[in-house]
SEGUMAR-278747 format. One record per residue (C-alpha): residue number from 1; x, y, z; residue in three letters. Coordinates in pm, whole numbers, plus 50000, padded with zeros to 5 digits. Each point is the difference from the previous one (the first is absolute). Layout:
# residues N
pos:NUM	x:X	y:Y	z:Z	code:Ala
...
//
This chain:
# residues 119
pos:1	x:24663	y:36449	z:18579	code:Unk
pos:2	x:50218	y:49809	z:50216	code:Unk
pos:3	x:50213	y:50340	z:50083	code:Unk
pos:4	x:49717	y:50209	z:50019	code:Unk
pos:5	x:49829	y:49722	z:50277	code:Unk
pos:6	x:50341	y:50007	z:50177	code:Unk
pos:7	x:50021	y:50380	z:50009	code:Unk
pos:8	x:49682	y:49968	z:50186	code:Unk
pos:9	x:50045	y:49749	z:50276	code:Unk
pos:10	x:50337	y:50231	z:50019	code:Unk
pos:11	x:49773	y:50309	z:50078	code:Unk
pos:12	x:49811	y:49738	z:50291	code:Unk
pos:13	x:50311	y:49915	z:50106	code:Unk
pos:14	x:50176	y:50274	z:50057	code:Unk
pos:15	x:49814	y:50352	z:49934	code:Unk
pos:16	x:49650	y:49884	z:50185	code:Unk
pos:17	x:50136	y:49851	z:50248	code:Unk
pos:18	x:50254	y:50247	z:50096	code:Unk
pos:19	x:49794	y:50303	z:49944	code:Unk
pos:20	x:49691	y:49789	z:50139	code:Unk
pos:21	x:49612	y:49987	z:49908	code:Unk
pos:22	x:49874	y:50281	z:49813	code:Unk
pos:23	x:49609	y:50037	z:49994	code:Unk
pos:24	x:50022	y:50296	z:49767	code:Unk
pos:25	x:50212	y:49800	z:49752	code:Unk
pos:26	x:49878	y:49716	z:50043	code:Unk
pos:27	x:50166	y:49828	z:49621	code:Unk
pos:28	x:50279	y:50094	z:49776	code:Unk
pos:29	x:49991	y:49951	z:49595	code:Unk
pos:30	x:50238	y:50007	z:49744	code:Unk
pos:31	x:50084	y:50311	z:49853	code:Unk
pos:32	x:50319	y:49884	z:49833	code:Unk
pos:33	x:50190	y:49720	z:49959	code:Unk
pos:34	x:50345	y:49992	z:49768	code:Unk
pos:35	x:50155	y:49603	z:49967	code:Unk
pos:36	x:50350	y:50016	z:49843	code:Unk
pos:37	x:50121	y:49693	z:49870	code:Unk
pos:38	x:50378	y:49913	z:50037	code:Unk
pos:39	x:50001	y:49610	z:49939	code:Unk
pos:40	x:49833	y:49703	z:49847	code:Unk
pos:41	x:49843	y:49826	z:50281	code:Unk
pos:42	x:49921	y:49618	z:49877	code:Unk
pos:43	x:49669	y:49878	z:50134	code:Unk
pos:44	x:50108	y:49735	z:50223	code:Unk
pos:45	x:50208	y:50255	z:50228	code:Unk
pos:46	x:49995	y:50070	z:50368	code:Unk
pos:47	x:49989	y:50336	z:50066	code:Unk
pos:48	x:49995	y:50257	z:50254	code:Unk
pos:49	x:49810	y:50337	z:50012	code:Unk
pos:50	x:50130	y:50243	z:50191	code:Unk
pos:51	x:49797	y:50336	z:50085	code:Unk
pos:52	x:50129	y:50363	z:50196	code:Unk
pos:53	x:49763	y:50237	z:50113	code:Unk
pos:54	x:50186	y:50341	z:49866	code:Unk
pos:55	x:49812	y:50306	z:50083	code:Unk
pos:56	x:49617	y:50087	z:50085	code:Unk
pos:57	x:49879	y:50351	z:49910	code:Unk
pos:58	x:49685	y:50053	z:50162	code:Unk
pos:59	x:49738	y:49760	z:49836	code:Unk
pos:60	x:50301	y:49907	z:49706	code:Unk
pos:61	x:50198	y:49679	z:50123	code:Unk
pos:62	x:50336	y:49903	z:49792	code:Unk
pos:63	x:50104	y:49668	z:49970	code:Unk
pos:64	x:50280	y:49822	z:49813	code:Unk
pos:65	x:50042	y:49606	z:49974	code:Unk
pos:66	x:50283	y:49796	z:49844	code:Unk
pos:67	x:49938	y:49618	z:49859	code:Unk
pos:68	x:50307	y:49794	z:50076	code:Unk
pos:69	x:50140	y:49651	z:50001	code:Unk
pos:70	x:49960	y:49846	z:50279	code:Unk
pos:71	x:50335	y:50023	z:50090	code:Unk
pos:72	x:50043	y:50291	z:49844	code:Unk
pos:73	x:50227	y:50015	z:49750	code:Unk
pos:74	x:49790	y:50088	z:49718	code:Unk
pos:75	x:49770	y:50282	z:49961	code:Unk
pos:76	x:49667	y:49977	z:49809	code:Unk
pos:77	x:49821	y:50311	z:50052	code:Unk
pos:78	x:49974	y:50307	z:50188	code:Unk
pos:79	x:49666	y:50221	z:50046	code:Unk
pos:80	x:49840	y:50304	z:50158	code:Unk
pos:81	x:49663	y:50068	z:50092	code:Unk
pos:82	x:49803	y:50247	z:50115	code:Unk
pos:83	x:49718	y:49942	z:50258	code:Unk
pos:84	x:49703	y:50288	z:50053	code:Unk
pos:85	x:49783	y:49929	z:50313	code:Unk
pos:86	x:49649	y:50058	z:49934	code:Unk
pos:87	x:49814	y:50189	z:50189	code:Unk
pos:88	x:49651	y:49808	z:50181	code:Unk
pos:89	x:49810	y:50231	z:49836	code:Unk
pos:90	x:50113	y:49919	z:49652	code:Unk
pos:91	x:49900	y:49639	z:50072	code:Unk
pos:92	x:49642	y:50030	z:49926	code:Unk
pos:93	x:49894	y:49870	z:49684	code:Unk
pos:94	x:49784	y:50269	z:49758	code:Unk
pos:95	x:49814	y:49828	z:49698	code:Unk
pos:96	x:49901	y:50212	z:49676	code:Unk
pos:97	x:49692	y:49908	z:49790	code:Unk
pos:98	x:49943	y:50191	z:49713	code:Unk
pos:99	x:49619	y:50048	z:49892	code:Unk
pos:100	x:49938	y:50083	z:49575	code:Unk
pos:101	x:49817	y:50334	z:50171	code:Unk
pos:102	x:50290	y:50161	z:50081	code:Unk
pos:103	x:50182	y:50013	z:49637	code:Unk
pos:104	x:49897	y:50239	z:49764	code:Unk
pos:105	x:50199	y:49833	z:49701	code:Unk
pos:106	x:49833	y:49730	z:49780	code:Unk
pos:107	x:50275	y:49819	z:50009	code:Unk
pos:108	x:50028	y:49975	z:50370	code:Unk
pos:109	x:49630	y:49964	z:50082	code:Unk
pos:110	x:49944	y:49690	z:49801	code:Unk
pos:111	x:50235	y:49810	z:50189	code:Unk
pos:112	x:49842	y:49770	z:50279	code:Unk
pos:113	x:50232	y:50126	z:50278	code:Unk
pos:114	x:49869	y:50137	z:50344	code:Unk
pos:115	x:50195	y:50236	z:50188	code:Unk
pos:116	x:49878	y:50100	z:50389	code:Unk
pos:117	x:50273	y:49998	z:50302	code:Unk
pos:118	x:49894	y:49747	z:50251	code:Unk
pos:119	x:50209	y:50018	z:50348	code:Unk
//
């Protein structure tokens, strides 16, 4: 979680800022995120996370990060993610309620579920 959190003040950081507010995309979510372990890292360790914007595709924004010692010497982990901006209009929030009428089965009908889309 800690990466993942990272990766995304990274994307504030560097991506928003540089490419500046986008209205259209106005949020990013994880698509994808690969941690690969290379060390132990003991609980009472300072650390440092380091994140690189690599490449943005159109909506698709690549990231890779790299949890170090502080000084470091050691390597913990490396990760990528993948960002996706979403678009405003996939921001709106669409309920389903299912009502008994609209099952044929037996088996569904006698369940006390109620499916209607609410906006």
């Amino acid at each position: 979680m800690l990466v993942d959190d990272t990766f995304g003040a990274g994307y504030d950081a560097f991506v928003k800022k540089q490419d500046g507010a986008d209205d259209e995309f106005p949020m990013i979510v994880t698509a994808n995120l690969n941690i690969n372990y290379r060390a132990p890292l003991p609980s009472d360790t300072n650390i440092v996370i380091r994140v690189f914007h690599t490449k943005s595709e159109g909506r698709k924004v690549y990231m890779n990060s790299r949890v170090e010692s502080a000084d470091g010497t050691i390597l913990y982990a490396e990760g990528t993610v993948l960002f996706v901006k979403v678009r405003q209009d996939h921001l709106k929030t669409k309920w389903i309620i299912i009502t008994k009428s609209h099952f044929s089965e037996p088996s569904l009908s006698s369940r006390n579920d109620v499916f209607q889309t609410y906006s």
